[in-house]
Structures are given as structure tokens and as C-alpha cells.
C-alpha positions in Angstrom: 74.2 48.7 -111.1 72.6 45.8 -108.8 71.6 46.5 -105.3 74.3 45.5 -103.2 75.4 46.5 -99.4 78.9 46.4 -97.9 80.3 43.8 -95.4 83.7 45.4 -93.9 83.9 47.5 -97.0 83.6 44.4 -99.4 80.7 45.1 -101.9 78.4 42.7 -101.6 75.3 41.8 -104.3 71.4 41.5 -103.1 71.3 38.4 -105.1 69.8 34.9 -105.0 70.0 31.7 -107.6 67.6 32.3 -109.9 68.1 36.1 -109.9 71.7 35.7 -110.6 70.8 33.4 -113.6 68.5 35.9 -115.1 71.6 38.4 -114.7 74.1 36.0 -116.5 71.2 35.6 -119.1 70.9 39.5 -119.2 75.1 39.6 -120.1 75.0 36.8 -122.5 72.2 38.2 -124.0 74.4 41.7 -124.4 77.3 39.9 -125.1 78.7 41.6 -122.5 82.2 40.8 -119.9 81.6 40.2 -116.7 83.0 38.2 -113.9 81.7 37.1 -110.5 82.7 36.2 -107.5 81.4 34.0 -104.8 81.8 35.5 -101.2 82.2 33.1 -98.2 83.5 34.7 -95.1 87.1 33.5 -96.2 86.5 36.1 -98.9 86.0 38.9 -96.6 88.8 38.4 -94.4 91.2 37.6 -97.1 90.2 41.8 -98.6 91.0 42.6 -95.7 94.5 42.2 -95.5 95.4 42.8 -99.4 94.0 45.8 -101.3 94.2 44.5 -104.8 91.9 41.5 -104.0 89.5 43.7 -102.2 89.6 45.9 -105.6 89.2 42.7 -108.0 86.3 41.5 -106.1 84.3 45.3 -105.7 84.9 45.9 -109.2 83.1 42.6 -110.2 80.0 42.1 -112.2 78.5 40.7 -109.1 79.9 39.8 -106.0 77.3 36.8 -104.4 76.7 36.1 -100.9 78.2 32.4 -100.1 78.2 32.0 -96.4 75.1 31.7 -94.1 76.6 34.5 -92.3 76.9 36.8 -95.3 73.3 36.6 -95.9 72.2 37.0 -92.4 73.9 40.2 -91.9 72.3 41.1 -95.3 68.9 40.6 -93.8 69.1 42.5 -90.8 70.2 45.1 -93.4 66.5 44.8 -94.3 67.2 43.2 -98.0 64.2 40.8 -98.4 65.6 39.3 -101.6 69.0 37.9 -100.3 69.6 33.8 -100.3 72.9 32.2 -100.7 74.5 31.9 -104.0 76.7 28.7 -103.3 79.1 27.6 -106.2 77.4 24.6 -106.5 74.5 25.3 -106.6 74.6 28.3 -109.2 76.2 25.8 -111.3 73.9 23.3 -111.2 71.0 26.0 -111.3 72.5 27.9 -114.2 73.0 24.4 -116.4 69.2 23.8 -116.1 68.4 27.2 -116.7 70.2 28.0 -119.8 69.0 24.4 -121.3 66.6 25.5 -123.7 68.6 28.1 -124.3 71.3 26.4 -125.8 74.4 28.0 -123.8 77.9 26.6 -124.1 79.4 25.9 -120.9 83.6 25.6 -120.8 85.0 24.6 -117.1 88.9 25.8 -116.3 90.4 24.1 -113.7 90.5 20.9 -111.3 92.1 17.7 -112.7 91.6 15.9 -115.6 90.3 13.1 -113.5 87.7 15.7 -112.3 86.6 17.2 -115.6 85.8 14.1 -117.0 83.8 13.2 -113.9 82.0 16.7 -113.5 81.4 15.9 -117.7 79.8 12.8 -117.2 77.3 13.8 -114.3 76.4 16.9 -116.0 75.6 14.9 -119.3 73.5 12.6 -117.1 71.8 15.4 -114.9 70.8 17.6 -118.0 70.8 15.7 -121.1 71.5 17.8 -124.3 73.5 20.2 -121.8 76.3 21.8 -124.8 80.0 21.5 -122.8 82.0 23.3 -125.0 85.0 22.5 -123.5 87.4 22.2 -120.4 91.0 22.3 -119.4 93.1 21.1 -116.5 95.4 24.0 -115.1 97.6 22.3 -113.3 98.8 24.3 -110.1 98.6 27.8 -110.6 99.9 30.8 -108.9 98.8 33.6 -107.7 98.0 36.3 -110.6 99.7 34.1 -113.2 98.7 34.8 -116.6 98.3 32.1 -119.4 99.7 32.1 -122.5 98.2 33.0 -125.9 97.4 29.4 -126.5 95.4 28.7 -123.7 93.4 31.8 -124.0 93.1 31.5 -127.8 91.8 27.4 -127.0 88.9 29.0 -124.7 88.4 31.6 -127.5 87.6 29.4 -130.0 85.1 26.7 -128.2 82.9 30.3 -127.9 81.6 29.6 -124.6 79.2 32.0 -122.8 79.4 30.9 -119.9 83.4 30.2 -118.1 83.2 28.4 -114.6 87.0 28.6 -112.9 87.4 26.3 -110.3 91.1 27.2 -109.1 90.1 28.2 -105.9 90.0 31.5 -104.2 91.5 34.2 -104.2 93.6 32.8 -107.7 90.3 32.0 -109.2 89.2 36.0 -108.9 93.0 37.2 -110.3 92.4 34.9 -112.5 89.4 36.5 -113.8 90.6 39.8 -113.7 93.8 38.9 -115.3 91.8 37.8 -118.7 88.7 39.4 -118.7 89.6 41.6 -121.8 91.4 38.7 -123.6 88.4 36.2 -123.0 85.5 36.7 -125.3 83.4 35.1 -122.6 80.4 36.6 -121.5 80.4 35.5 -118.2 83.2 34.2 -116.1 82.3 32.7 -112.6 84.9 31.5 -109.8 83.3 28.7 -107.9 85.9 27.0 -106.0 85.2 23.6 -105.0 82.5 23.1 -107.0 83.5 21.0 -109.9 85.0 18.2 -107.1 81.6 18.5 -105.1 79.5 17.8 -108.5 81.7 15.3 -109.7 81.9 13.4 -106.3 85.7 13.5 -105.5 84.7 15.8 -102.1 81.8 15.5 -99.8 79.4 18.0 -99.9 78.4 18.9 -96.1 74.5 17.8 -95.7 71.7 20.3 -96.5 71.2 21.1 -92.9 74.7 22.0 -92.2 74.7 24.1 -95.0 71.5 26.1 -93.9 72.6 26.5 -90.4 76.3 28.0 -91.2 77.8 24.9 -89.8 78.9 23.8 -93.3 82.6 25.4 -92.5 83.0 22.4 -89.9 82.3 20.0 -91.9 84.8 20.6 -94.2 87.5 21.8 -91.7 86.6 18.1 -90.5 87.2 16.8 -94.1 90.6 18.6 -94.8 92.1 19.8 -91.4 95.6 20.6 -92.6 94.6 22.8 -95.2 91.9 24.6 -94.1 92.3 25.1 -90.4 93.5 28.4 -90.8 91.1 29.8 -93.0 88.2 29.1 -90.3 89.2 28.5 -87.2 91.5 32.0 -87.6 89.5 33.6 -90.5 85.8 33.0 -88.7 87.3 34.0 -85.0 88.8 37.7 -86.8 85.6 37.5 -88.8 83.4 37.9 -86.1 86.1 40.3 -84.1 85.5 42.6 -86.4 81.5 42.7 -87.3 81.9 43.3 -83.5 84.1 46.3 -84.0 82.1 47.8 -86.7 78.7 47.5 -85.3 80.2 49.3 -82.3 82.0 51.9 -84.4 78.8 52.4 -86.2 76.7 52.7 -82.9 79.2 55.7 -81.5 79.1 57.5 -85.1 75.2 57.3 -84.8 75.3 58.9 -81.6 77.5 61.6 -82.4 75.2 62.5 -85.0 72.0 62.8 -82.6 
């Protein structure tokens, strides 16, 4: 078990980019099933209100902090170790990391427009990179399960590594749903991640990113769909680190 500390009773990992490649390399190496999941706030908030995803994502292989603010409140937890583990990036840092080593990547999910771009700057970013595959879902619902051919199409391009870009919280159903069908070693939801690297969506600059801000930018890039998610989500969010810290002060202090 990884250290790992809770956020609103979501389990959280101690985790940073390179340590979370030497884990994937650990499972791959084991041949192992795992899956992860990345944790923005939006995460967070959406366990809050439905108990099965809050049981997908603590029963994870790890659970990585996305959002600024996920890894500040891990600090002031005293956990030296913790950086963000962003979608994109882990992608991009895993590819050059497992290189040398030869893994087989498959990507599920996104269009086939995107595919074949994310494909293309891959090839160019890390020549000799081995894409095993890739396959465009189409809309998906919630907790849908594929059939046997799809599965059985993953199966036999033997990745060991699967990046599912539906979005969350399908991506982490998803995951769940097949984890015992897949004989994939490690199965990662990133999100937005394959449009980011294959240029169909901005990407919010650096310094957003490293401030926190990098929720505005894209609220400012797609309004009507994510509005909700942080304008409500990151208002409750906050509500209720309020609430807790204040529960956890009185509970102190009837202890002393």
C-alpha cells in the first residue's frame, strides 16, 4: 500500500510524475491489474454525492493528486513528496520513461480525428515510441460495458499500459467495469489529455496551471459545459474543507 491521506473521505496517493512511473513500472513488471485515477477537485465533489464512484476511485491502484488545491492541502498535511500528477503530463512523462523499455501503449477513447493526431505527435515527440493500438468509443454512458469484441481487440494488441480518455467519472467506471477482462497491466483515466497532446484543446499556460487558476481558463474555453463543474463544484468544494477543518478543530478539543 502507497502513502496516501484523505480529502473529504476520498483516498488520496502521496505521489508525483516520476514516482507514479516507477509504480506503473513496478505493476508491469509484476504483470499485475491496476487502475488509476486522476483527482481534480471535480473528482472530490462528484464522491461526494454518489457512493459507488467514491468506492471505484478508493479502491484504485492509485488515486493521483490533479488540482493545485489537492496538493496544497496535502502539504500542509506535512507530505514532502506530493506534486501534481496531471493527465497530460503523466502521459507524456510515462511515454519517455518506458522508451527504452519497450512498453506498448493502446489509447481508448476521443475521436478518430484525435487518435490519429495524438499518434502522430507522439511518433514525433518519442521516436520508436511502440503504439499498440487505439480505438474511438464513440459516446459512452455511464457504467456501460463493452462487448467481447472490443475487449478481446485490446486483449490481443497486449498493451501494458491503457490510457482511457472518456472523461470522468465514465473513464473510472470504465476501468472498474473491465479491469478483470483486460489483461492490461495498467489502466489510467486521463480525461482531456489525448485532445490537449494532439492540439484539438488549449492547454491553460504553465503559470495558470501552477497557481490553481488553470480551472478558469478552461471554464473560459468551454462555458456551457463546464460552468457547473467549477463555478458550483469549487464554491461546495471549499464550503466544505471549511466544514471539516472546523469539525476536526472541535473533535481535537474534546479530546484535550
Amino acid at each position: 500500500m502507497f502513502n496516501s491521506f484523505e480529502i473529504l473521505g476520498v483516498r488520496i496517493s502521496a505521489t508525483n510524475l516520476s514516482n507514479t512511473c516507477e509504480i506503473f513500472s513496478r505493476w508491469i513488471g509484476a504483470k499485475e491489474k491496476n487502475y488509476v485515477t486522476i483527482a481534480p477537485v471535480s473528482t472530490i465533489i462528484d464522491c461526494q454525492d454518489d457512493k459507488v464512484y467514491k468506492n471505484i476511485v478508493n479502491n484504485s491502484g492509485l488515486t493521483t493528486p490533479d488540482g493545485m488545491p489537492i496538493v496544497w492541502l496535502g502539504k500542509m498535511r506535512g507530505i514532502k513528496n506530493i506534486a501534481r500528477t496531471y493527465g497530460p503530463d503523466l502521459l507524456l512523462e510515462f511515454c519517455e520513461y518506458g522508451l527504452n523499455k519497450g512498453y506498448k501503449h493502446y489509447f481508448f477513447g476521443g475521436s478518430a480525428q484525435v487518435l490519429a493526431q495524438l499518434k502522430e505527435k507522439l511518433e514525433n515527440k518519442f521516436p520508436g515510441i511502440k503504439i499498440a493500438g487505439s480505438f474511438d468509443p464513440g459516446k459512452r454512458e455511464l457504467g456501460q460495458v463493452e462487448p467481447d469484441e472490443i475487449i478481446r481487440e485490446i486483449n490481443n494488441a497486449n498493451p501494458d499500459i491503457l490510457w482511457v480518455g472518456l472523461g470522468s467519472p465514465k473513464q473510472d467506471y470504465w476501468m472498474f467495469n473491465h479491469r478483470q477482462k483486460l489483461n492490461v497491466p495498467v489502466m489510467v483515466g486521463i480525461g482531456a489529455a489525448f485532445d490537449f497532446i494532439a492540439g484539438t484543446k488549449k492547454q491553460a499556460p504553465k503559470w495558470m496551471q501552477r497557481s490553481g487558476l488553470e480551472w478558469f481558463f478552461r471554464l473560459c474555453q468551454e462555458p456551457g459545459r463546464l460552468w457547473r463543474r467549477y463555478l458550483i463544484g469549487n464554491t461546495k468544494f471549499v464550503f466544505l474543507i471549511l466544514f471539516d477543518s472546523i469539525r476536526q478543530l472541535f473533535l481535537r478539543s474534546d479530546k484535550c
